[in-house]
C-alpha positions, -999 to 999 in steps of 0.1 A, spaced: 39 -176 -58 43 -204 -32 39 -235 -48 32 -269 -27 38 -306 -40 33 -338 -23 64 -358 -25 54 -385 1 52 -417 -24 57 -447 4 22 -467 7 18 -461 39 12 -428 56 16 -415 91 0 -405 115 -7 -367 113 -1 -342 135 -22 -318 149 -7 -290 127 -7 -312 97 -42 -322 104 -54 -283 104 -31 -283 69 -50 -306 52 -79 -291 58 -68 -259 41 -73 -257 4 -40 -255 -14 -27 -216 -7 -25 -206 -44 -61 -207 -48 -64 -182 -22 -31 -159 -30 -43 -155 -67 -69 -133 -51 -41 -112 -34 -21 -108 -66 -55 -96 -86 -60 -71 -56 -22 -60 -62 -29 -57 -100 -58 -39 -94 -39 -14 -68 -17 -8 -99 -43 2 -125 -56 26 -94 -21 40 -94 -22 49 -127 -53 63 -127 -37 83 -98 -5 97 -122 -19 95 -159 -54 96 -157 -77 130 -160 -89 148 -133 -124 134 -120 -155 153 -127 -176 165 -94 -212 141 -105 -197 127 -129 -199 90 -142 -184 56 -134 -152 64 -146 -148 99 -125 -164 78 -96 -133 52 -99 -110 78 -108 -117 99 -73 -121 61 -60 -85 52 -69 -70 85 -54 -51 79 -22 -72 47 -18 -46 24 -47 -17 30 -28 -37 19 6 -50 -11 -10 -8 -10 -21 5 -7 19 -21 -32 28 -14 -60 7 23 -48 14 16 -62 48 -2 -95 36 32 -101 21 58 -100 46 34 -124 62 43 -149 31 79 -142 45 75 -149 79 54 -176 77 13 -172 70 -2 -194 96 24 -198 118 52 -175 127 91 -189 114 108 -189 143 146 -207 153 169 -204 119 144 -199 94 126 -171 114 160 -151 111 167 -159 74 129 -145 69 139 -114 91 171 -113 67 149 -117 34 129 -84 45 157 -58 57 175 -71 26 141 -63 6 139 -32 24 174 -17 16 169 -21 -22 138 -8 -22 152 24 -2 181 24 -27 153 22 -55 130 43 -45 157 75 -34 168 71 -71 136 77 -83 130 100 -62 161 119 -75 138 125 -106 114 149 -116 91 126 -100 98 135 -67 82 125 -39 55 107 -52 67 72 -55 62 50 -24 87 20 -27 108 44 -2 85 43 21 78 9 19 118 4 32 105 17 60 76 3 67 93 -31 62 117 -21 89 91 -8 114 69 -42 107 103 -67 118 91 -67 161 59 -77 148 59 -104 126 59 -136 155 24 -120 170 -6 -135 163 -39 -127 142 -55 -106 173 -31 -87 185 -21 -73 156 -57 -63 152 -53 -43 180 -22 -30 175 -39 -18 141 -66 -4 156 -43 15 181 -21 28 152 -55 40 134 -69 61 158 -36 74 178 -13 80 151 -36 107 129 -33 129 161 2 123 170 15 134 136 -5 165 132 7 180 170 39 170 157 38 187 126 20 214 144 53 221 170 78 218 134 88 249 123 105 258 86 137 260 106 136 227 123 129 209 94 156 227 72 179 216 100 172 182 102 172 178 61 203 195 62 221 168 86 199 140 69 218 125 46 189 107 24 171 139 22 206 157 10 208 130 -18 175 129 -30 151 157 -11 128 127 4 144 121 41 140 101 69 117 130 84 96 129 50 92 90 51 84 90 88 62 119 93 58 147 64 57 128 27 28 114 8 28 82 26 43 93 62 49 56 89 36 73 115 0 70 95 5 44 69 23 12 89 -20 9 101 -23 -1 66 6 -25 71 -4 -38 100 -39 -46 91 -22 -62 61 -1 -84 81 -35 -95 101 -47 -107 69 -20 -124 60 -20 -145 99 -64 -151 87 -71 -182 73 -95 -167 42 -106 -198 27 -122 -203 64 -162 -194 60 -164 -179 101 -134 -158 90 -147 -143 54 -185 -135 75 -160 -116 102 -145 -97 74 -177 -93 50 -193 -75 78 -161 -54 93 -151 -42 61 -181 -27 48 -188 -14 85 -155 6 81 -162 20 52 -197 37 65 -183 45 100 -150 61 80 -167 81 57 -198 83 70 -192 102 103 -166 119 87 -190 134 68 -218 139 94 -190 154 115 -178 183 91 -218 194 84 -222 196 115 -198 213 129 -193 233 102 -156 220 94 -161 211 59 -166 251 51 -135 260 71 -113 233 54 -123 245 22 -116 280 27 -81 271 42 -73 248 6 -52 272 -10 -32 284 22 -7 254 29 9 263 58 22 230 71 63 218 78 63 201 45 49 234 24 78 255 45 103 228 28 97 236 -8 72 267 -12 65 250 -50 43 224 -31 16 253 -29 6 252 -65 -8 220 -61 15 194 -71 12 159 -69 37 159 -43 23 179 -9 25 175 23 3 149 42 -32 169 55 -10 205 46 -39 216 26 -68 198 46 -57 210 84 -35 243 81 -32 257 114 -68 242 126 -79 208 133 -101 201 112 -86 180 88 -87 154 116 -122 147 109 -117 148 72 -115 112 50 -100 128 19 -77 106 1 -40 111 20 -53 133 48 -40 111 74 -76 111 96 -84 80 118 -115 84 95 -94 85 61 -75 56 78 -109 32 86 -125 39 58 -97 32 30 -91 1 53 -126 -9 54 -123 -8 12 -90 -30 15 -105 -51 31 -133 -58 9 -118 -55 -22 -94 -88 -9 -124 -105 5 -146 -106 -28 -120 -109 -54 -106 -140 -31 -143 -157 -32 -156 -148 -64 -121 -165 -78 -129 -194 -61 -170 -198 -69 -165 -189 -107 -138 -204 -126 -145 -186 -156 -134 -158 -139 -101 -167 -129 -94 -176 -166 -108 -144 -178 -88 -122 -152 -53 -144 -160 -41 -117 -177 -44 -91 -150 -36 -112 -125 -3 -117 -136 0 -80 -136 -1 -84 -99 27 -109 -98 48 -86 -108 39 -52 -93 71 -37 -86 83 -41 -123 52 -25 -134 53 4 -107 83 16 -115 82 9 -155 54 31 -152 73 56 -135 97 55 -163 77 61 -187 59 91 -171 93 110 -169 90 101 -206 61 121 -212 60 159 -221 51 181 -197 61 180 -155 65 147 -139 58 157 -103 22 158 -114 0 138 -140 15 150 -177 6 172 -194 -9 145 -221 -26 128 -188 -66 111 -202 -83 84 -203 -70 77 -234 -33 75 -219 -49 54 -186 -62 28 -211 -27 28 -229 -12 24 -195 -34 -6 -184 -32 -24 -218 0 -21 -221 10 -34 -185 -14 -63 -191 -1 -70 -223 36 -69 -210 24 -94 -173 9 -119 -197 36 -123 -223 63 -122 -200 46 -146 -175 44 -171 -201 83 -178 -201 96 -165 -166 80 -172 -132 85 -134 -119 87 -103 -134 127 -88 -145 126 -67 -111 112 -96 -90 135 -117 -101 170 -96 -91 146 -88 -57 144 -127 -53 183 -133 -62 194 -107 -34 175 -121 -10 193 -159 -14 220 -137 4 201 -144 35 204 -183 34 238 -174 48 227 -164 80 229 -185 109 
């Protein structure tokens, strides 16, 4: 992460500048990004609970209540601190702009083309669809016009994406037909190669731009926020626990009472959406279906749902609103209790090197016996725990003797390309 030294040794010292005034009175950044990187560590574990862990129990206990917690909310928490980082690229506080604003701009399509080439490979396995580091390629891309605004408006533009988008993609994917889509896919030469196109990353896949860059987005707000400020952690204690009630909450007010959650369960096993027409295998229920196929069908009402991956403003708010606090109190409570930070050391270095572990894990899943598409067949808690151990185990032994992870490393050494640029 980004390190900062003081290499001013003369005895005397200059006058500072207004910008270097409001620096000084910012607490080094690490203390604040090792909360990030335990948020990213923790999106990781949620991922694998997503592909190896067992099926939560309706009532269950606290581990079926994080299990159904991680589901479609992990990779959220994923696209959100996504965001936060291409804000570490193109400068937190202050946009780059001049030279260094188009080597940062360089750094992310460079970024974004490996993880394209990365993620179409693995989506070449048996894993399918399900891996997101494609989609993140795009969401990269989409994110370049935005990274000079400031703080507020892309607040706004978040909250535009959030409650516009959810509509825009289901008329869309309302006026596709089988035909259209087998028509584009066949000129598409991404989906050709590996069955996950451009029409799959922008509207139909598991984590579809037209829905997901208002998790980007809010990420990249975050990342502009000053969080060791106290005015802006009271802003964010209060909005992010207020999205969660409002996404959830009238969600589920709305479908009682209108009688939509009955009709979207009855219309579960029909999935009669663009994405179903593309492989009819999606209708068994594999991890890889079609974004809101088996919450809307041919009605509406998936729009009010906030199922994990429906695509809903409300699913949308209310994974946002648990992004958002998840960042907030794992960025204070490091900070207050020092002991902590010690204790979660090992984890957290789990989050410096996410993509290594994302796709290791990945790796080993096509490993296991049974289909890869969905959790193996050998998927438990007991695998989970292996899964999480393991990962931690590998973070804090590697981190001992290399500053990022093997993958984050060959990331970091394409991007040096982009010092070329003038």
């Amino acid at each position: 992460m980004t390190e900062i030294e003081s290499t001013d040794k003369t005895p005397r010292r200059p006058l500072p500048s207004p910008e270097s005034a409001t620096a000084t009175e910012r607490p080094a950044p690490m203390a604040r990004l090792v909360g990030v990187d335990l948020a990213r560590a923790l999106a990781v574990f949620g991922m694998f609970a997503v592909h190896v862990g067992p099926a939560p129990t309706p009532g269950g206990g606290v581990g079926d209540w994080f299990l159904e917690l991680a589901s479609g909310r992990a990779s959220a928490l994923f696209a959100t601190l996504a965001g936060f980082s291409l804000m570490l690229i193109a400068g937190r506080f202050e946009p780059k702009t001049g030279l260094a604003g188009r080597q940062a701009r360089a750094r992310i399509v460079i970024r974004a083309v490996i993880l394209l080439v990365l993620g179409s490979a693995l989506a070449m396995t048996n894993f399918g669809g399900a891996g997101i580091l494609n989609f993140y390629a795009v969401y990269f891309l989409l994110a370049l016009p935005l990274l000079r605004l400031r703080a507020r408006t892309l607040a706004i533009i978040a909250v535009t994406l959030a409650v516009v988008t959810p509509q825009v993609a289901y008329v869309t994917r309302a006026l596709l037909t089988g035909s259209v889509v087998h028509s584009i896919d066949s000129w598409d030469p991404i989906a050709r190669l590996c069955g996950v196109g451009v029409l799959d990353l922008l509207l139909l896949g598991l984590y579809p731009a037209i829905t997901w860059m208002t998790f980007v987005v809010t990420g990249m707000t975050l990342g502009r926020l000053d969080l060791s400020s106290g005015a802006v952690r009271r802003r964010l204690a209060v909005v992010g626990p207020a999205m969660i009630a409002f996404g959830y909450g009238v969600s589920w007010l709305a479908l009682r009472l209108t009688g939509g959650a009955q009709k979207i369960m009855a219309g579960m096993p029909a999935m009669n959406g663009p994405g179903a027409m593309k492989d009819p295998g999606m209708a068994s229920g594999s991890f890889d279906s079609p974004v809101g196929g088996g919450l809307g069908g041919p009605d509406a009402w998936g729009l009010l749902a906030a199922e994990p991956h429906s695509g809903s403003t409300f699913d949308l708010i209310g994974s946002l609103g648990i992004a958002i606090t998840v960042l907030l109190c794992l960025t204070v409570a490091l900070e207050r209790l020092q002991w902590l930070r010690r204790l979660a050391k090992p984890v957290i270095a789990v989050g410096t090197m996410s993509l290594t572990l994302y796709v290791g894990h990945i790796l080993v899943i096509l490993a296991l016996p049974g289909e890869a598409a969905t959790p193996p067949q050998s998927a438990s808690a007991g695998l989970l725990l292996c899964f999480v151990v393991g990962a931690t185990v590998f973070a804090a032994v590697w981190s001992r003797f290399f500053r990022r992870g093997p993958l984050e490393y060959l990331l970091n050494s394409a991007t040096k390309l982009a010092n070329r640029v003038r």
